[in-house]
Backbone bond lengths (Angstrom), bond angles and torsions (degrees), N, CA, C in turn:
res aa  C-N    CA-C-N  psi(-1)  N-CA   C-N-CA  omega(-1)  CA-C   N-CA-C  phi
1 X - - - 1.448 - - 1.528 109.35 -
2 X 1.142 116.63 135.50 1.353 128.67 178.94 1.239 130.36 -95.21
3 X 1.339 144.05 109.44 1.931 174.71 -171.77 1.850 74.02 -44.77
4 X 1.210 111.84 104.84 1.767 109.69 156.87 1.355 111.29 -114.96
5 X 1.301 112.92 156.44 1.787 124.24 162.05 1.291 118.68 -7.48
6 X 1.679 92.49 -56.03 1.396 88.35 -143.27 1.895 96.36 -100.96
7 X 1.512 117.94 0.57 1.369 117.56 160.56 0.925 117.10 -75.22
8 X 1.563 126.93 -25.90 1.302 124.95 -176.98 1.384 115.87 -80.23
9 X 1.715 110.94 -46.05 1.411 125.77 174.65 1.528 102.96 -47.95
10 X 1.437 136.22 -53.92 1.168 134.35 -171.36 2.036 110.22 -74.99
11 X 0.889 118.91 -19.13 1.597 123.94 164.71 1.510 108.69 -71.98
12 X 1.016 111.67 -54.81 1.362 123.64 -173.62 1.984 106.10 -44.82
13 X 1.200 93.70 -60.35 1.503 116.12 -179.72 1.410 99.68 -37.94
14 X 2.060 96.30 -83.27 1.488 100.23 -174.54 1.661 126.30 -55.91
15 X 1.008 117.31 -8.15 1.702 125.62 -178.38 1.316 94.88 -80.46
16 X 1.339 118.36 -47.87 1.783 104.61 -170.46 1.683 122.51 -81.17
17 X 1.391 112.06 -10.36 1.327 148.88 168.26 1.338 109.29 -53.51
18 X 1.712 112.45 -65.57 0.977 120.44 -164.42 2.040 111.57 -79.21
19 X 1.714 92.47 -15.96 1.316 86.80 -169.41 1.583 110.33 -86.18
20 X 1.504 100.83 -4.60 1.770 103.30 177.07 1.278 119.54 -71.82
21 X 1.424 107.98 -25.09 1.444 121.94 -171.65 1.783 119.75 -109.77
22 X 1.213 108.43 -4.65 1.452 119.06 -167.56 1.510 113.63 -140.82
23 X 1.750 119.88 121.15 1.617 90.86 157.27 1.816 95.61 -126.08
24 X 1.074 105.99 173.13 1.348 123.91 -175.25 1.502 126.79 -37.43
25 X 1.146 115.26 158.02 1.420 109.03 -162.68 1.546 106.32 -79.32
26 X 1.399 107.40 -20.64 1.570 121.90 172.71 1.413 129.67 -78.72
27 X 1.442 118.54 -8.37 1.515 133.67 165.01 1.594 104.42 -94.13
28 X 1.711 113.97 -33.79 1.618 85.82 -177.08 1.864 99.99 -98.79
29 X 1.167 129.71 23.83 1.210 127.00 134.87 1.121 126.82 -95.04
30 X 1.087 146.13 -9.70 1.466 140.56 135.32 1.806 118.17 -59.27
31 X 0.873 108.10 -19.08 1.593 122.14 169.14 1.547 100.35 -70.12
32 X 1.069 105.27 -78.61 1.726 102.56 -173.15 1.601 107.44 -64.30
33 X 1.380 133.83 -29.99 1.471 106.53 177.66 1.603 110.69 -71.63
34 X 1.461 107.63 -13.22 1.709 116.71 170.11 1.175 118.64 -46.64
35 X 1.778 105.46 -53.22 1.522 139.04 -160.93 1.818 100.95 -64.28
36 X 1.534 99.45 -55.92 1.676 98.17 168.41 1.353 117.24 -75.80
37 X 1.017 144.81 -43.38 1.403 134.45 -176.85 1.244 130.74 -77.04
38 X 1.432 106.73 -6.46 1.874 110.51 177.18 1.377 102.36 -84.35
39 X 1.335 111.42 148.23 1.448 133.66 -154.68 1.982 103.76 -101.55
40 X 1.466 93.10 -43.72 1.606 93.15 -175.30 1.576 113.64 -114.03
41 X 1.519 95.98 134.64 1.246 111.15 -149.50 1.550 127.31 -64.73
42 X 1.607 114.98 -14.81 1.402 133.01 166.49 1.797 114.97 -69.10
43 X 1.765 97.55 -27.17 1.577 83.49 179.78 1.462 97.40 -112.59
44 X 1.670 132.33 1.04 1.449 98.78 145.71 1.507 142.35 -77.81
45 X 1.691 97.78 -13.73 1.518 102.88 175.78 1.371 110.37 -76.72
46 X 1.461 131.93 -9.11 1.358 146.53 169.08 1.839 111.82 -70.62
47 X 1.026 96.06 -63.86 1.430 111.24 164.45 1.659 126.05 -47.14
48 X 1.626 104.81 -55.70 1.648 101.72 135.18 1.152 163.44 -18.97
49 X 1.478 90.58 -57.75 1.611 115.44 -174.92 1.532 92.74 -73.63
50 X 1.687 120.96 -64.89 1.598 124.05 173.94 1.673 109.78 -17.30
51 X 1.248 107.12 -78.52 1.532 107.02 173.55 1.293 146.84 -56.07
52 X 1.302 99.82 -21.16 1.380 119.06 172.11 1.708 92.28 -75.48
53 X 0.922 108.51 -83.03 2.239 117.21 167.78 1.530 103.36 -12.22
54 X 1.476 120.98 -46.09 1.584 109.08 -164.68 1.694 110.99 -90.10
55 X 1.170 106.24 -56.76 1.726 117.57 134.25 1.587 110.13 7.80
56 X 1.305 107.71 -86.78 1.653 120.81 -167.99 1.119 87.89 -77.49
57 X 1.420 166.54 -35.80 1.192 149.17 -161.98 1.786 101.63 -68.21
58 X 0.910 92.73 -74.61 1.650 124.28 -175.51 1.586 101.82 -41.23
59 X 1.180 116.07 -51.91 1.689 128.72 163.90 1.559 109.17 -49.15
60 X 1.205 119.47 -50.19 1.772 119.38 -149.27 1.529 89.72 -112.67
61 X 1.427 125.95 -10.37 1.997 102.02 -156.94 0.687 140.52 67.04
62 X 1.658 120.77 2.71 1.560 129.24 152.42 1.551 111.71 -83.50
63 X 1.698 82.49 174.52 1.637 95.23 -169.65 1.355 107.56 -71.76
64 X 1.643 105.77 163.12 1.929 112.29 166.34 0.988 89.96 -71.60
65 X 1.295 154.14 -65.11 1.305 146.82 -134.62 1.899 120.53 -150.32
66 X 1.029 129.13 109.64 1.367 111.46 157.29 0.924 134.41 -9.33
67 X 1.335 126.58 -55.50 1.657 118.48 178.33 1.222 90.66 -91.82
68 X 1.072 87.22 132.55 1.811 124.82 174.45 1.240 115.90 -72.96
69 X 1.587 122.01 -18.77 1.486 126.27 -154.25 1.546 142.40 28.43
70 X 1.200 140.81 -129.17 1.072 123.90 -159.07 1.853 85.77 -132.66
71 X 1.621 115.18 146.27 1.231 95.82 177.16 2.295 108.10 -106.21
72 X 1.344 79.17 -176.16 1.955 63.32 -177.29 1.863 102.24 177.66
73 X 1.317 90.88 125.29 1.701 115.45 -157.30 1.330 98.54 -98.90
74 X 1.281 114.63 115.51 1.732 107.41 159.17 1.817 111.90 -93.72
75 X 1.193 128.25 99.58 1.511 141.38 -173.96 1.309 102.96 -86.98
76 X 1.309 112.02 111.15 1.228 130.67 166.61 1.879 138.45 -97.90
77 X 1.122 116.35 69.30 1.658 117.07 -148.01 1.497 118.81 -108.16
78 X 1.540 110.80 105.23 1.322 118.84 -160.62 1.663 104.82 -66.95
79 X 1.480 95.46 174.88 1.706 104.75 -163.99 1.689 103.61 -76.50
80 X 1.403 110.73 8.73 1.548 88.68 -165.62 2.006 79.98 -125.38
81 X 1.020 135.27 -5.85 1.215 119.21 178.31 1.494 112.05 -58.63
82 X 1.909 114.00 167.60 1.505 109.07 172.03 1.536 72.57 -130.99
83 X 1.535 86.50 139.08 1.408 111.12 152.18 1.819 125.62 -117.96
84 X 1.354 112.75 148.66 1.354 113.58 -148.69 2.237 92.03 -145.12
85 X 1.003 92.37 84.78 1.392 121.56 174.71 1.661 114.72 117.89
86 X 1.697 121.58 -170.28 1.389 110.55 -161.27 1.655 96.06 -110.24
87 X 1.447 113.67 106.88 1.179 132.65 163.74 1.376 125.30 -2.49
88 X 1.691 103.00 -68.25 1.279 109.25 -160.67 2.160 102.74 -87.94
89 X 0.864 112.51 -15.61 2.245 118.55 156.24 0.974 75.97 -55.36
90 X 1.316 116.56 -101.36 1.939 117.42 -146.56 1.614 111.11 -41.90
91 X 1.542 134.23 -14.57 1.310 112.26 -179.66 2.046 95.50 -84.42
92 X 1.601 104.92 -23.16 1.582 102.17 -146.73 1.961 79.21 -84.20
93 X 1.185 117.97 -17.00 1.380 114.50 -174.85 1.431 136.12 -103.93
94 X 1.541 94.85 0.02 1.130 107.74 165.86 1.867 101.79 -106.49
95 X 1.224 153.49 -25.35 1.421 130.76 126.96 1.354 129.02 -33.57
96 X 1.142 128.35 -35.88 1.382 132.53 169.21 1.257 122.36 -41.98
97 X 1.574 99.29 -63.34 1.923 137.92 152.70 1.455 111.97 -27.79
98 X 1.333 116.08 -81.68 1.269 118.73 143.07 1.840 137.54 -33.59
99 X 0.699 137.09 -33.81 1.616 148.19 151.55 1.600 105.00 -40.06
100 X 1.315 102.91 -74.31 1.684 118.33 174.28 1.258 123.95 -37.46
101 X 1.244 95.42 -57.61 2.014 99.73 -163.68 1.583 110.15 -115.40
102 X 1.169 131.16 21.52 1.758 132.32 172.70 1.166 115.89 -82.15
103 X 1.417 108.14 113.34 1.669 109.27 -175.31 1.917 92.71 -94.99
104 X 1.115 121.98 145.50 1.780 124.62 -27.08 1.752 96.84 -51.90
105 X 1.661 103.28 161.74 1.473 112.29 162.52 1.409 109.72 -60.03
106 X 1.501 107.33 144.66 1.546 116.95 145.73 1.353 143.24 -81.32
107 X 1.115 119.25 139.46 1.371 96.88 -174.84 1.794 129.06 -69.52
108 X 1.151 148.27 133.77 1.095 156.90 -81.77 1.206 109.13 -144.14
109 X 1.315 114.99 -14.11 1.886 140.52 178.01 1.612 89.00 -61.19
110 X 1.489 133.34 -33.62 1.556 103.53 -155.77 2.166 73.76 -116.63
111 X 1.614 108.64 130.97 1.423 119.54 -166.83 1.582 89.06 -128.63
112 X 1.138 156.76 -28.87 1.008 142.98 -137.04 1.776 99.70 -165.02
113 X 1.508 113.05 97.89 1.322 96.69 164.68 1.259 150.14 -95.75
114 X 1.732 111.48 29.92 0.996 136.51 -169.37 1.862 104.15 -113.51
């Protein structure tokens, strides 16, 4: 099976999608063993608040955060794959894709993630 445009363009999308709204199951357990083990009380209610924030994200489908930041692909492509269009369009066009149509909108400052 062959790596096309438009599989990549559509990964690309959903990968950056998912990372607005989700982080790993291993940051919000390191979050909460944070939450119990911090000693002073401004940076556990900080530490809190983080999890509580990723929590409701992950719950509702909104973003962790407003800024959207910058996105960024590490592509890894073994010697025996075929690829069948130009890689790096489909990553800048499937953000593009994404830019356009994400409910809620993003903000629009980051156009190009290459």
């Amino acid at each position: 099976m062959a790596i096309t445009y438009d599989l990549v363009k559509e990964v690309t999308a959903n990968l950056y999608d998912w990372s607005l709204r989700r982080i790993p199951e291993t940051s919000k357990s390191a979050l909460r063993n944070a939450v119990e083990s911090e000693t002073v009380p401004h940076a556990r209610k900080t530490l809190a608040f983080m999890l509580d924030s990723a929590e409701t994200a992950e719950r509702t489908g909104r973003f962790l955060c407003s800024d959207a930041g910058v996105p960024s692909y590490a592509v890894k492509i073994g010697s025996g794959v075929q690829m069948r269009g130009d890689i790096r369009q489909a990553i800048v066009d499937g953000f593009e894709h994404l830019v356009q149509t994400i409910q809620p909108p993003i903000l629009r400052f980051v156009t190009n993630p290459l």
